[in-house]
C-alpha positions in Angstrom: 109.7 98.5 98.9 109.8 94.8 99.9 107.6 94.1 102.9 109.2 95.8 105.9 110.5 98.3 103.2 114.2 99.0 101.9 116.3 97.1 105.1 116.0 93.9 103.4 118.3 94.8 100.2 121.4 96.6 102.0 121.6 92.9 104.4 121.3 91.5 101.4 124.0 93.4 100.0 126.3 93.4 102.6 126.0 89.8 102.8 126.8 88.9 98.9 130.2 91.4 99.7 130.9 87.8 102.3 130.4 85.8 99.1 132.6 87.8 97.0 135.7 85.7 95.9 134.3 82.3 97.1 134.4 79.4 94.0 131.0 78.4 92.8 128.7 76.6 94.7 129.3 78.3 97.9 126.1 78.5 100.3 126.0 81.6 101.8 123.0 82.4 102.9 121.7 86.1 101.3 118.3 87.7 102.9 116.8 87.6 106.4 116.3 84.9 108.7 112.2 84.6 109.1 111.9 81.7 111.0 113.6 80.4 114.5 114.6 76.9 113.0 114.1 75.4 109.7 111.0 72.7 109.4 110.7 70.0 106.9 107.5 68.7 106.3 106.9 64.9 103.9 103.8 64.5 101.9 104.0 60.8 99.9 100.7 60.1 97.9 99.7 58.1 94.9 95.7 57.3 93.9 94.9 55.4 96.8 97.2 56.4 99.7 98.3 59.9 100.9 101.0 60.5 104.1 101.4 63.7 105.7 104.8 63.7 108.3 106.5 66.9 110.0 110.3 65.6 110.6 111.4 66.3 113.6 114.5 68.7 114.6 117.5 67.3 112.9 115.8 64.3 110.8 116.7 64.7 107.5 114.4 63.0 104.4 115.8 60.3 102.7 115.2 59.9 99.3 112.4 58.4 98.0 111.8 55.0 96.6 111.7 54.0 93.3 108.2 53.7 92.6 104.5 55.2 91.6 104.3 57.5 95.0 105.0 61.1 94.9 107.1 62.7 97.3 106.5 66.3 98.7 109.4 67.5 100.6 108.4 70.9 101.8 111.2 73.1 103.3 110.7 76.0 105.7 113.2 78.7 106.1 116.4 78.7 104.8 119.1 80.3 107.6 120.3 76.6 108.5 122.7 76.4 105.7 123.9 73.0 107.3 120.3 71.9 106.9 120.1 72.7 103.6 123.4 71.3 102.4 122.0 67.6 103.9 118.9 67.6 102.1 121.2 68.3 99.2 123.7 65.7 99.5 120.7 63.2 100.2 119.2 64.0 97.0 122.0 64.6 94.8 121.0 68.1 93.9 123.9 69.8 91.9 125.8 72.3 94.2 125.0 75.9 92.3 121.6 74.5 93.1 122.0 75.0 96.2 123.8 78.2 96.2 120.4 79.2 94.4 118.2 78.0 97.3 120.1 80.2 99.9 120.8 82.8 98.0 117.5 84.7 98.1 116.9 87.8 95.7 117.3 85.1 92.3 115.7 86.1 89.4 113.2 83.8 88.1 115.0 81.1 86.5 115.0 76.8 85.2 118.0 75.1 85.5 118.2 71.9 83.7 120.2 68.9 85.9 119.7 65.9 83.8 117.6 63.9 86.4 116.3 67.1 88.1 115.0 70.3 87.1 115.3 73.7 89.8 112.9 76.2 88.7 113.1 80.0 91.1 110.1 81.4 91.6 109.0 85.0 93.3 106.2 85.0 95.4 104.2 87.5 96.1 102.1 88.9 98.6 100.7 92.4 99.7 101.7 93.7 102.9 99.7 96.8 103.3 98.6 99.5 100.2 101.8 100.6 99.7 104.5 97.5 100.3 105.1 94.1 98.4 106.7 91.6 100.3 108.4 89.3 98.5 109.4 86.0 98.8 112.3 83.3 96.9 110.6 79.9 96.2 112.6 77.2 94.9 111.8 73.9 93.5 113.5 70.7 92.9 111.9 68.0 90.5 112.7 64.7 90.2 110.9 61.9 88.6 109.0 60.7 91.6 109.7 63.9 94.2 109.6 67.6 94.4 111.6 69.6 96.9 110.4 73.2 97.6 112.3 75.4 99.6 110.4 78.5 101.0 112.0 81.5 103.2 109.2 81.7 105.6 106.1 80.2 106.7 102.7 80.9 104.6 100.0 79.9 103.4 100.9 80.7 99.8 100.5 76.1 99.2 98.0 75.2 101.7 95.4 75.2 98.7 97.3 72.9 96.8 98.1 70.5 100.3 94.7 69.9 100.7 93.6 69.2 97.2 96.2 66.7 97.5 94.8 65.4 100.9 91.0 64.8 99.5 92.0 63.3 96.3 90.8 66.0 94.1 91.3 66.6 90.9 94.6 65.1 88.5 97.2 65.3 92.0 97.1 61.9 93.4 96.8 60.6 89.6 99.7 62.2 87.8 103.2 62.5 88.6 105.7 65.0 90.0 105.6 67.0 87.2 102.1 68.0 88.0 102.8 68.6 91.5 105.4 71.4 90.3 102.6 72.7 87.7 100.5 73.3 90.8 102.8 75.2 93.3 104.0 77.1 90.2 100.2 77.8 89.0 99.7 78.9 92.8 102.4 81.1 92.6 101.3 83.3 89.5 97.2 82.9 90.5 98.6 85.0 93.7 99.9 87.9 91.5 96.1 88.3 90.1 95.9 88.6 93.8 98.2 91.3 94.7 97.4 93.3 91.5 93.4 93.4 91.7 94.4 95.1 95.4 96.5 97.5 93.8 94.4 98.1 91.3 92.1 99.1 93.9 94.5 101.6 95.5 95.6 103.1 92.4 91.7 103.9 91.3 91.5 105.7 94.9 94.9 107.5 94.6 93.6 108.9 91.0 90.4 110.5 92.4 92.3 112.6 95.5 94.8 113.5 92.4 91.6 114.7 90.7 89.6 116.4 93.8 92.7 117.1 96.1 96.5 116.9 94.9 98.5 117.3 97.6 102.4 116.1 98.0 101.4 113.0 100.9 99.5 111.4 97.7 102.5 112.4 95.1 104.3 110.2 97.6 102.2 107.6 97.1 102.4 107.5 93.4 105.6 107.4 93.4 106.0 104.5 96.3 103.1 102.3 94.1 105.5 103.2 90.6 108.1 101.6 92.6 106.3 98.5 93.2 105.1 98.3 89.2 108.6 98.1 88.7 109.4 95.4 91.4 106.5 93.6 90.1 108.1 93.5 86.3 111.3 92.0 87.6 109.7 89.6 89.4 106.8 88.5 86.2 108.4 89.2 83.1 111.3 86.7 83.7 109.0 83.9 85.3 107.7 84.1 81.1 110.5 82.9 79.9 110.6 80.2 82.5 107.2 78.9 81.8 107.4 79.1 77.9 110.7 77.1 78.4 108.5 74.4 80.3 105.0 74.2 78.0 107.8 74.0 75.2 108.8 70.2 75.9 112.4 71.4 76.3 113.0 69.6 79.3 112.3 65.3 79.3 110.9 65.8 83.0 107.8 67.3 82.1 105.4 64.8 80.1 103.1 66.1 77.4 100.2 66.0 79.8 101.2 68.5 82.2 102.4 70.5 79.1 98.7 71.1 78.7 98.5 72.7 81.7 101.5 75.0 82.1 100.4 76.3 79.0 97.3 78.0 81.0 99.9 79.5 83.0 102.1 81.1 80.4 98.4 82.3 79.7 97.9 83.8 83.6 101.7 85.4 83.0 101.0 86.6 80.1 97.5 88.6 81.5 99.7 89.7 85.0 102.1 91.3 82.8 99.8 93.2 80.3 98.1 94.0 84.1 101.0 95.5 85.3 101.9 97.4 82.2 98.2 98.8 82.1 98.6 99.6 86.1 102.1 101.4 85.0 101.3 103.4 82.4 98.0 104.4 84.7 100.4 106.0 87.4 102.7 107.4 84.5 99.3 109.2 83.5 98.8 110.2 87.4 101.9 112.1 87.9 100.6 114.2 84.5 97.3 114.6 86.5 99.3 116.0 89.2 101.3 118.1 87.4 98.2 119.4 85.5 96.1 119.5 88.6 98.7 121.8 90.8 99.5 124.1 87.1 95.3 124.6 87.0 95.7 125.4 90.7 98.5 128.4 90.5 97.0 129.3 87.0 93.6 129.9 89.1 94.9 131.5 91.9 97.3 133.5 89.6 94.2 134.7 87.7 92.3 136.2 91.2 95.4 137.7 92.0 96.3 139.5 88.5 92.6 140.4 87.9 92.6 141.8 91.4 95.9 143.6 90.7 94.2 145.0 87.1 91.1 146.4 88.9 93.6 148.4 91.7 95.9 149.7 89.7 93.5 152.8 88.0 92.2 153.2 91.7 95.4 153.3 92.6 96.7 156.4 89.9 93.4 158.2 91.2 94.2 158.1 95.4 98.0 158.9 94.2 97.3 161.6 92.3 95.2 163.0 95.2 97.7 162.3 97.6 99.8 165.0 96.5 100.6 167.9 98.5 100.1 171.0 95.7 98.7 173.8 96.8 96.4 174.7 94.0 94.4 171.2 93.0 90.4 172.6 92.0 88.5 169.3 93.2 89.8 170.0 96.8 87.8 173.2 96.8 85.0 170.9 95.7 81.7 170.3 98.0 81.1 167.2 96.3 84.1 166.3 95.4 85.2 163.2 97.8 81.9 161.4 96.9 82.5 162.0 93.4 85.9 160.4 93.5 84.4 157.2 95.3 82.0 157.2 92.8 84.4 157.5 89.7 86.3 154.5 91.6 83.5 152.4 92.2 82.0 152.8 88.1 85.6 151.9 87.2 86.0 148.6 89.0 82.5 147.4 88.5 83.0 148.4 84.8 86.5 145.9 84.9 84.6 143.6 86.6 81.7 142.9 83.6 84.5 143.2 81.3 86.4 140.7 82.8 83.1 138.6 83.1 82.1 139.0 79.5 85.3 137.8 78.1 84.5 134.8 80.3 88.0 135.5 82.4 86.1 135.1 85.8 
């Protein structure tokens, strides 16, 4: 269920049908337009200086200079595919790269370019109890720039734009590698995020399974086990992405910054054991269910057979005086219709402390 729940995949489908045939390096755009027009936004800094410039419609960012500032190009939407095939030509990024960027639905991924490295992220973010939206970031690093592309507009890097802005921290002192450790730390610190409020949801949905099972909150188990496993496709390959990094596999990323992404192979590493505990916690659910609505019928099947034990000798007794003979002695009896009630009453109030002392009831 991603966001605004299962549209999304079947236009995603039916679009990768379009791209069926075509030679690598093809963009066609896969996934849903969420903006009205694609927005580029520049952010060069070093120690001392920081510039923050929204392009306008149709200027494109040139590349950057050749020197100790860091460029920032953050892209917005990616629908344009013109757009996004200039920003590739003026940067040199490799063309499956960019079949990548508008292709939305990648698995988590780091492609080595020589001079650049395109990392694939999934973001995350909870839409309501029930629903995960989620969304393809890409990122392009150079040795002075990074180039994010994002499908819609959030919030998800304002945190790290205004560390950036006031100076704080390592971000105006290291390089571009430490830019992409950032927006990538941002993007795993915002599963903790999503999880801790499912978490939540999943501790309320095992108390009604306790005190009221009912098929609305079977529903709902089986809508959150579906998320667990959207979460796992989206976490367990970003692992391998970030072990690849804090490995010194790729010349890009300098031994300082290693330092750092190996705190977030760490974070990965905790999300994933999270989701694991969260899934086998729902496995156990649907056994609470199944246990909960089988101690249900067993209970009610109980009432009804001891209820069924204690009529079935009253029963024999009214049938046998139902019976039209003739010559029957108790008919002739003064007493004999309180008597009967009597024998009847003794024998279900004798079934009933039986059935109470061998703890049935």
């Amino acid at each position: 269920m991603t966001g605004p729940a299962s549209h999304p995949p079947r236009k995603r489908a039916r679009a990768r049908t379009k791209q069926a045939g075509l030679p690598p390096g093809t963009m066609v755009h896969v996934g849903e337009r969420q903006v009205e027009q694609v927005r580029i936004r520049r952010i060069r800094y070093d120690e001392h200086h920081y510039d923050d410039h929204n392009l306008a419609a149709g200027q494109q960012p040139a590349p950057p200079p050749d020197d100790r500032q860091v460029t920032w190009i953050s892209v917005t939407g990616l629908h344009q595919v013109e757009v996004i095939e200039a920003i590739g030509k003026a940067f040199g990024i490799h063309p499956l790269a960019l079949e990548d960027i508008v292709h939305a639905g990648q698995r988590p991924k780091v492609d080595d370019y020589e001079r650049q490295l395109f990392i694939v992220l999934n973001a995350l973010e909870s839409v309501d109890d029930q629903h995960i939206a989620v969304e393809q970031v890409s990122l392009l690093v150079g040795p002075n720039y990074v180039v994010s592309f994002q499908e819609r507009d959030s919030a998800l890097f304002d945190p790290v734009r205004e560390r950036v802005k006031a100076g704080k921290g390592r971000c105006r002192k290291l390089g571009a590698d430490y830019l992409a450790y950032a927006l990538l730390d941002t993007v795993v610190d915002h599963y903790f995020v999503v999880l801790e409020r499912f978490s939540e949801v999943a501790e309320r949905l095992e108390e009604t399974l306790i005190r009221r099972p009912d098929p609305a909150a079977l529903g709902m188990l089986h809508g959150l086990k579906r998320q667990m496993i959207l979460l796992r496709k989206s976490v367990w390959p970003l692992r391998e992405v970030v072990s690849g990094l804090q490995r010194g596999e790729f010349p890009l990323i300098t031994d300082a910054t290693r330092l750092y992404l190996r705190d977030v192979y760490d974070h990965t590493v905790r999300v994933i054991d999270t989701i694991e505990t969260l899934r086998d916690l729902l496995s156990g659910m649907l056994d609470i269910y199944l246990s909960s609505q089988s101690y249900r019928l067993n209970e009610v099947m109980k009432v009804l057979t001891i209820i069924a034990t204690i009529f079935i000798p009253l029963t024999f007794l009214t049938s046998i005086y139902g019976m039209n003979f003739e010559h029957m002695p108790e008919l002739k009896w003064r007493w004999g219709y309180p008597v009967l009630w009597l024998v009847m009453a003794s024998i279900g109030g004798g079934m009933l402390y039986y059935f109470r002392s061998k703890r049935w009831l």
